[in-house]
N, C-alpha and C positions, 0 to 999 in steps of 0.2 A: 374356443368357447367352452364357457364350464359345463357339464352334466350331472344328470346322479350319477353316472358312473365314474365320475372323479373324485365322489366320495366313499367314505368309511367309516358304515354307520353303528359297527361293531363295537362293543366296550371296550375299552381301551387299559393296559396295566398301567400300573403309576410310572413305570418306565418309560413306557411310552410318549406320557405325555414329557416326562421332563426331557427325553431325546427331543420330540418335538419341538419344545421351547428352545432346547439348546442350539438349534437349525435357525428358529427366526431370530434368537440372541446373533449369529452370528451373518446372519442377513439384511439385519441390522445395523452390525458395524458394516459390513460391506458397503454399504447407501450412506456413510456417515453416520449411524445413528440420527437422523433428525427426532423433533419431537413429535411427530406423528407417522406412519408408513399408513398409506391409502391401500387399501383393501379393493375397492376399482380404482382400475385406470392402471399410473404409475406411480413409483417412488424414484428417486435419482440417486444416480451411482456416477462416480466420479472414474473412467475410463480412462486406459494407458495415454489417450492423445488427448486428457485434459478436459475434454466436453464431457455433457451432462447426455448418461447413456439410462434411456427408458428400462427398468427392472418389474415387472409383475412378481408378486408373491407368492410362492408358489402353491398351486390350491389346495395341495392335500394339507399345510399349514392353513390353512383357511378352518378346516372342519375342526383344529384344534380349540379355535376361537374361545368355545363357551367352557370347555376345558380349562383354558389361561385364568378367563374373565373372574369364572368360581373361585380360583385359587387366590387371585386379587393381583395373577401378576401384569395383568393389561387391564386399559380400558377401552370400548370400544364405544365410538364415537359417530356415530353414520356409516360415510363411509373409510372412515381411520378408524385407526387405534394407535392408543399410546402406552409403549411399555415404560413400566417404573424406571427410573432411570436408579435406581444404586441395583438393578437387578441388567442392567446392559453394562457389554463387554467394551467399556471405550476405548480408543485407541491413544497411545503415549505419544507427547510430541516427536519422539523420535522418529516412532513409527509413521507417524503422517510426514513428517523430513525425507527420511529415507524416499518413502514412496515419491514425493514430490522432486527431491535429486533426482530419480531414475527414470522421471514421466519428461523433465527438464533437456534431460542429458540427450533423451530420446528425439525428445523435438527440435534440437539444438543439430543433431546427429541429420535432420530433414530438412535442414534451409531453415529453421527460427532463428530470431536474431533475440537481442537483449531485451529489448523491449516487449517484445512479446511475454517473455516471462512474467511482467506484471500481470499478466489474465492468467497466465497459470496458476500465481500466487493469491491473486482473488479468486477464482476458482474453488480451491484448497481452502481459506478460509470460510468460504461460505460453505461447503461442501462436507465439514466434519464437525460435529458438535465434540467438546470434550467435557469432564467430568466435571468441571468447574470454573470460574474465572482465572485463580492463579495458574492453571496449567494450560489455558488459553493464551494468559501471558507468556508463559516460560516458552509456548510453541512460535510466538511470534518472534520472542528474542529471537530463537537459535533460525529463522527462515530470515531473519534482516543476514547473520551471520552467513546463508548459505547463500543468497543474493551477494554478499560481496565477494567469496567464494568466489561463482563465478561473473562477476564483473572482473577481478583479479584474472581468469584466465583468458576471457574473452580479451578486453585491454584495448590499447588503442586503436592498434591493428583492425579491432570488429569494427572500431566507431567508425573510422573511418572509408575501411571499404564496403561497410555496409547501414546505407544512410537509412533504410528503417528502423536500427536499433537508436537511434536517437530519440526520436518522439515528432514532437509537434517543436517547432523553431520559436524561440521566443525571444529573440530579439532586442533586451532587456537595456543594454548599450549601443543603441542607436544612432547617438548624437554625438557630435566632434569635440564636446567635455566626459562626456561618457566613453570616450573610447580612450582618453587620456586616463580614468582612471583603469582603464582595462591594462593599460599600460605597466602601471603600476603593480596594480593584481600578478600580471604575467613576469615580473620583477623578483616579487616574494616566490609565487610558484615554482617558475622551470628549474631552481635549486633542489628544491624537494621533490624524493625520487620513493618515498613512502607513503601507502595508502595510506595510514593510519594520522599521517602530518597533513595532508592536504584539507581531509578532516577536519582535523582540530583547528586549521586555517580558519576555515569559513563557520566552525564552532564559536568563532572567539573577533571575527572581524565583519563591518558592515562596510555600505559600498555607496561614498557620494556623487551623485550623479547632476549633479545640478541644482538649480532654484525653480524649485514650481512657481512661475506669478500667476499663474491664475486664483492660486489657494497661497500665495505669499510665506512658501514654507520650505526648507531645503529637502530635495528629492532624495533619498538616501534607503537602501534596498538589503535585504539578509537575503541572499544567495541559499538556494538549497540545491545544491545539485545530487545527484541519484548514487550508483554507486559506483555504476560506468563511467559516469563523468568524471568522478573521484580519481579511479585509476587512470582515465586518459590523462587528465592533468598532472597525475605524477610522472607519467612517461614522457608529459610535451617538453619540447626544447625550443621552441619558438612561439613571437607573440602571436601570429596569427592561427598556428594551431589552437592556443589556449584563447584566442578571439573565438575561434569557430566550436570549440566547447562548451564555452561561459555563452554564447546564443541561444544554445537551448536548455540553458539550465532554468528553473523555476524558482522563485523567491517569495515572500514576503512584506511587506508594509508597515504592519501593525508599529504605533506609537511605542506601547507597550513592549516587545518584542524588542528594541534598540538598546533599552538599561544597562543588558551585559556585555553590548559588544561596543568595540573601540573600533571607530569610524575613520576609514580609510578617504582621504581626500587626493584626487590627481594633486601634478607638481603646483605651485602657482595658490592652491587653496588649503584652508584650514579652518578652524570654528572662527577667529576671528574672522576673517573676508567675510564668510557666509549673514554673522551678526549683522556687516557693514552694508553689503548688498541687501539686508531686511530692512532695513532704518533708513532709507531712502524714504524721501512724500510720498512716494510714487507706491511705494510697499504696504505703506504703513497705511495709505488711504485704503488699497487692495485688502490688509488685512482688518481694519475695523468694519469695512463690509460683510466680509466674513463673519465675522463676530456676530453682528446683525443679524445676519441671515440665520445664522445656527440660532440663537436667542430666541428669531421668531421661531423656527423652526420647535424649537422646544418648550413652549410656551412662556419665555421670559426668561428661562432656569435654565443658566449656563454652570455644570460642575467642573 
């Protein structure tokens, strides 16, 4: 608990005060820079194991306050303040990298699996303001670069004997035509023994799955798998390893979203078939309801 005796009610040289400043400047970047540090309570600091570690300010910076406030280089807001931001010491994408490798490597070092790293990596972005949008971006870039980093070294080997680093199972080829185009996927794949190809695979190719007849329309999915998944699939040599990968990969829908990729169909199917399976009575009745329903739905005004 604070006192008078924590403070220092003495005149101050101009030294002083700018040492002072130069303590919360870098008290500051410690806690990410946010746009406010609370004066009660706490502020958060991003700690070696990734979680959000309670920091107090410390209070002989407190007595500087009205010190700062004169000079115009904070403002104090209740119970915040917000320092000028071209007068805070922000940190360079690197340097929030770095530190993220080293908190990563650490947690990896104590039983974390792949997965886990997503909370690190949101963590870390919520946790460090930077000096502006494009070096927001450029920090993002190079932290997808160090996620594949280590997916690269974890590899199959993790997915596999360690089923937390997968995620949640999503099961996306379920069905006995679904699994025929898996067939095919795992065809293209187990050839490619490069991160960078598996990629550009699923960059460049969509995945038919079937004919929805409830909504009279061919089922057809863009694949997004992570970065682990990536490398496991370059290392699989069989379909059912690359069956039990593509289950927990996440995808896609959007109409929009299909324009630039070329549509992978199992054996047996192609755009023709799928036309011919649509143009049935039986489809076509399915699909003018549709229609209807959307029409009412949108008050008459189908775009």
């Amino acid at each position: 608990m604070e006192s008078l005796f924590d403070f220092n009610f003495e005149s101050r040289s101009e030294e002083e005060v700018k040492e002072a400043f130069a303590q919360l400047i870098q008290f500051s970047k410690k806690n990410g820079n946010p746009r406010c540090l609370r004066t009660k309570g706490y502020s958060l600091n991003l700690d070696g194991s990734c979680s959000f570690e309670k920091k107090n300010i410390p209070s002989y910076l407190k007595t500087y306050f009205n010190d700062f406030e004169e000079k115009g280089w904070i403002k104090v807001n209740g119970d915040a303040i917000e320092i000028r931001d071209d007068l805070k010491d922000f940190h360079t994408p690197e340097e929030v990298v770095e530190i993220f490798r080293e908190t990563v490597e650490e947690y990896l070092k104590n039983g974390g699996n792949f997965y886990g790293i997503y909370t690190i990596r949101t963590n870390f972005s919520l946790g460090y303001k930077f000096k502006d949008h494009p070096t927001y971006l450029e920090f993002t870039r190079i932290m997808e670069k160090v996620m594949d980093d280590f997916a690269k070294k974890l590899g199959l080997k993790h997915f596999i004997e360690v089923p937390e680093s997968r995620g949640h199972k999503m099961d996306l080829f379920d069905t006995k035509l679904a699994k025929q185009t898996v067939k095919r996927i795992a065809e293209d794949i187990i050839p490619m023994t490069v991160f960078d190809d598996v990629r550009d695979y699923f960059n460049r190719y969509a995945f038919f799955r079937g004919i929805d007849r409830q909504m009279a329309k061919p089922d057809i999915l863009v694949l997004k798998p992570n970065a682990l998944e990536i490398q496991s699939l370059a290392e699989a040599t069989d379909i059912k390893t690359v069956d039990l990968i593509l289950s927990y990969c996440g995808a896609v829908w959007s109409k929009n979203s299909l324009k630039k990729y070329t549509i992978i169909y199992p054996d047996g199917w192609n755009r023709e078939r799928v036309l011919e399976e649509l143009s049935t009575p039986e489809m076509i009745d399915v699909f003018l309801k549709e229609m209807e329903r959307l029409s009412q739905l949108h008050g008459g005004v189908l775009t």
